[in-house]
N, C-alpha and C positions, 0 to 999 in steps of 0.2 A: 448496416455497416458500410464503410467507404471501402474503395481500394485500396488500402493501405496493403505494405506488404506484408507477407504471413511470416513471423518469426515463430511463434508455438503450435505444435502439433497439441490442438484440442483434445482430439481421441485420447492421445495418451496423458494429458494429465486426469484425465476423468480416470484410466484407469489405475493411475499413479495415488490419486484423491479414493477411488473405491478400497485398494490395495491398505492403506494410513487406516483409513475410517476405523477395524476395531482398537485401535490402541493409540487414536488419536491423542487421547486424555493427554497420557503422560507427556505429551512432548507438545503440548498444546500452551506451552507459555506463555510466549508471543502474541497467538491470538487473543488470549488471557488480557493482559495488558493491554493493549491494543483496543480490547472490547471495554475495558474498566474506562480508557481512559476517552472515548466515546459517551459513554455515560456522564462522568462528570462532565462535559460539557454539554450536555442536555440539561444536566439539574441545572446551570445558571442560564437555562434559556427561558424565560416568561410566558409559555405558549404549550397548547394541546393540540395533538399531532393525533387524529385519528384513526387511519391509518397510517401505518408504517410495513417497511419492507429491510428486510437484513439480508442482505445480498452477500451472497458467497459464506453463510451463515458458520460451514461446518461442524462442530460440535455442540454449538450455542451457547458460544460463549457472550456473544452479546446479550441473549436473552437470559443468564444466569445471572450477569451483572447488574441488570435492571431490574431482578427480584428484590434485591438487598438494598435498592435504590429509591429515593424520592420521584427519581424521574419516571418509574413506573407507573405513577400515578397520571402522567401526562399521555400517555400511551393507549390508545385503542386496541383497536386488531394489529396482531403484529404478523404479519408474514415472513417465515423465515424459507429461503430458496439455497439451493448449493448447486453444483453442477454433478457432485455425485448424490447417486442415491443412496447408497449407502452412506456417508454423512449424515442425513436424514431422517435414517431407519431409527427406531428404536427411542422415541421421545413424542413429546404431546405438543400440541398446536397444530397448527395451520403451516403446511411443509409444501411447498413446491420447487420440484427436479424443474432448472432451469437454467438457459445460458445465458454468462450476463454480457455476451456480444449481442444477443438476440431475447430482449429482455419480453416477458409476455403481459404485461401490463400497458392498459391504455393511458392516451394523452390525459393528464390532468385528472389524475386517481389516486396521488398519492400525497399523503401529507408530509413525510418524514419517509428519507432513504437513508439507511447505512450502511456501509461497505466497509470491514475491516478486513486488510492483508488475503487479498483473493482480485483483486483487479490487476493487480500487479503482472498473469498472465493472458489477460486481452491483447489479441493483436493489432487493434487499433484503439488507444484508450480514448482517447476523443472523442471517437464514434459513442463507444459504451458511454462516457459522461454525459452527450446529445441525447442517450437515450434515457439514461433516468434526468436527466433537468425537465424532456417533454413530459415525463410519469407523472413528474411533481405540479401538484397544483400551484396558481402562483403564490408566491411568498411562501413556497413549499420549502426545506431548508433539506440540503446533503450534506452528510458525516462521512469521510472516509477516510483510510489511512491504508499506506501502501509504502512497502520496502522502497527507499531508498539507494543512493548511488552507492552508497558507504559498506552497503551491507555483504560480506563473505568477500571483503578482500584480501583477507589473510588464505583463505583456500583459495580463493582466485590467482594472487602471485603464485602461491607454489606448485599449485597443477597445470600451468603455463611454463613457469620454471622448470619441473620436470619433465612434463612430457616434449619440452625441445631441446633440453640438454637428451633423453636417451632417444627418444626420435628423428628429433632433424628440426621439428616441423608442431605445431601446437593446434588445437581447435577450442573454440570456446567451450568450457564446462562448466561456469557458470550464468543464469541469464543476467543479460544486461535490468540495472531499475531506474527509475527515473530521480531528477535532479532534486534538491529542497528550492533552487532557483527559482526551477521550470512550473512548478506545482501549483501555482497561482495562475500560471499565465495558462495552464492547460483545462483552468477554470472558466477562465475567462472565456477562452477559442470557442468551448462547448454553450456559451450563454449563458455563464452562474453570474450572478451580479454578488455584488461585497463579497468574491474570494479574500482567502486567508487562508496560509499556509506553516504549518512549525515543524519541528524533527525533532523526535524524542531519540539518541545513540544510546544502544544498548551494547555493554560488553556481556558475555557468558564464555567464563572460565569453564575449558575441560581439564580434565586429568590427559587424555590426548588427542588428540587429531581424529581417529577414527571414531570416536564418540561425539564429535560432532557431524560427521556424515550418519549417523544410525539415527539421529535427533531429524536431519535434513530428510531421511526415508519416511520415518516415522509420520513428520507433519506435511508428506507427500509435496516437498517444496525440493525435490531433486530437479535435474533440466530436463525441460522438455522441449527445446530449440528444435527446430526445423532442419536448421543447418549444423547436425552437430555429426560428429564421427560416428558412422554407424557399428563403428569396433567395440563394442565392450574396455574400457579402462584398463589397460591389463596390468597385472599384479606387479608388475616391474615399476611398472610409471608409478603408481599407487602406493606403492612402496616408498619411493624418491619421495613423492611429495608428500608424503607424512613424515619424511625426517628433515625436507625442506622447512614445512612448516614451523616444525618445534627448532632447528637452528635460528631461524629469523625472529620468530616470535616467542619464545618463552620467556615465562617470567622469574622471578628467583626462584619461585618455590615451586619450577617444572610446570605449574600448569600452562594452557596456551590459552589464547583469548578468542574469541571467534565475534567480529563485529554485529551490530545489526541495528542499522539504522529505519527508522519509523516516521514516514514521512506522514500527516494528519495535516486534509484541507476540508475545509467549510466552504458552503455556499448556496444560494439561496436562488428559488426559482423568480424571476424577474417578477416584481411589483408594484404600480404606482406610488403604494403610498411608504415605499423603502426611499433613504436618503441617498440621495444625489450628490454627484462631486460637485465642487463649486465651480462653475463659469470662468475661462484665465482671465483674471483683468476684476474679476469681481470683488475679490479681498478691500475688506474697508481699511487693512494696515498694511503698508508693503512691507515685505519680509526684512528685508534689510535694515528698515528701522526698527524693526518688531528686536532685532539681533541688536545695536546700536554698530552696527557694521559697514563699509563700505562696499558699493554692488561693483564688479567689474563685469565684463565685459566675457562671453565663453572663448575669444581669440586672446585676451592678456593671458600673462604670466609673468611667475613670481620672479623678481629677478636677485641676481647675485648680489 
């Protein structure tokens, strides 16, 4: 890992992540989705992946969606790792306790890495993607997907909104995620060659506000910020922002919405015989005939 600075206290989501483990299932939706939709992008990939490694596995759900799958058949050994052990416990394969800041796999051992919604707390994602693209053999290929910017903005307004209407004063209470922008290009910094990036936005309706925090306990994705209030939430604030929420956000029929967006990028461990961008100047058609368009200049403009 680099110096990057430390936003997440490790310790405690491990025991945030041990805490979730037995009753993961039920609130494991997300992961759910997230792993299915990993999968189908393995079934139209043309290629057998020997090993494989599913990083930040938790309940295995990626390995559940690969039974019922074509892609299965492309798959060797699959290793599945989490940072807690209890996620782990109590199922069959090949299971290794492991942090994916400090991944334990050597240079050029893997064929296939997926990461569904579990990198998203690294405190240097970069670092972590340097380390599995070195895992990857080359033309080795990475699957991952990680919350996005979008996700728990409706609890994010209101628990800022409350806690500085009755305090004065606000601290982050939910963590920051990264961009659908940036998602490609944090591909690239790590040495994935042909990134590609999309966002799948997911709405879930609750009946209220608090049952979307019992959802957020459950699948052990509460903050774990570094720099966060070491007060406990108190019942005043917590209060406010659960009727901030539902005045902002409800819908006709009283339920509230609770975002969550799904960022999924690809990419592949650098190889000869992968396609190259084209050379500037190389193109046999210039573009602007290819359009029947006129080329200007980046200094014109359009005038009145």
């Amino acid at each position: 890992m680099t110096n990057a600075p430390l936003l997440f206290d490790r310790a405690l989501l491990r025991a945030r992540l041990d805490r979730a483990a037995p009753g993961f299932d039920a609130a494991g939706f997300l992961k759910a989705r997230a792993a299915e939709d990993a999968v189908l992008r393995l079934e139209a990939i043309l290629r057998e992946f020997p090993v494989a490694v599913d990083l930040g596995s938790r309940n295995g759900a990626f390995s559940k969606a690969l039974e019922s799958s074509d892609a299965r058949a492309k798959i060797g050994l699959l290793i599945q790792t989490d940072l807690s052990e209890g996620m782990l416990s109590g199922r069959e394969g090949v299971r290794v306790v492991a942090d994916e800041e400090r991944l334990p796999f050597g240079d050029e051992t893997l064929d296939l890495a997926v990461s569904t919604l579990a990198l998203h707390w690294t405190n240097d994602l970069v670092g972590a993607l340097i380390q599995i693209r070195r895992a990857l053999k080359p033309d080795g290929l990475f699957v991952g997907a990680l919350f996005g910017g979008a996700t728990l903005t409706e609890l994010r307004q209101a628990l800022l909104a409350a806690e500085d209407e009755i305090t004065g004063g606000a601290f982050p209470r939910v963590s920051p995620f990264a961009d659908t922008v940036d998602a490609a290009g944090l591909l690239q910094r790590a040495g994935f060659a042909l990134p590609v990036a999309d966002k799948d936005r997911v709405k879930v309706r609750y009946a209220h506000p608090i049952a979307l925090l019992k959802d957020l306990r459950a699948m052990g994705e509460t903050s774990v910020l570094i720099d966060r209030s070491r007060k406990p939430l108190g019942r005043r604030v917590l209060l406010r922002a659960m009727e901030i929420y539902q005045q902002r956000f409800a819908e006709p029929d009283g339920r509230v919405p609770a975002t969550f967006e799904i960022i999924t990028v690809t990419g592949w461990a650098p190889h000869e015989r992968q396609q190259k961008p084209l050379r500037p100047g190389s193109a046999k058609m210039r573009l602007a005939d290819a359009l029947g368009s006129v080329e200007q200049s980046a200094g014109d403009k359009a005038g009145g």
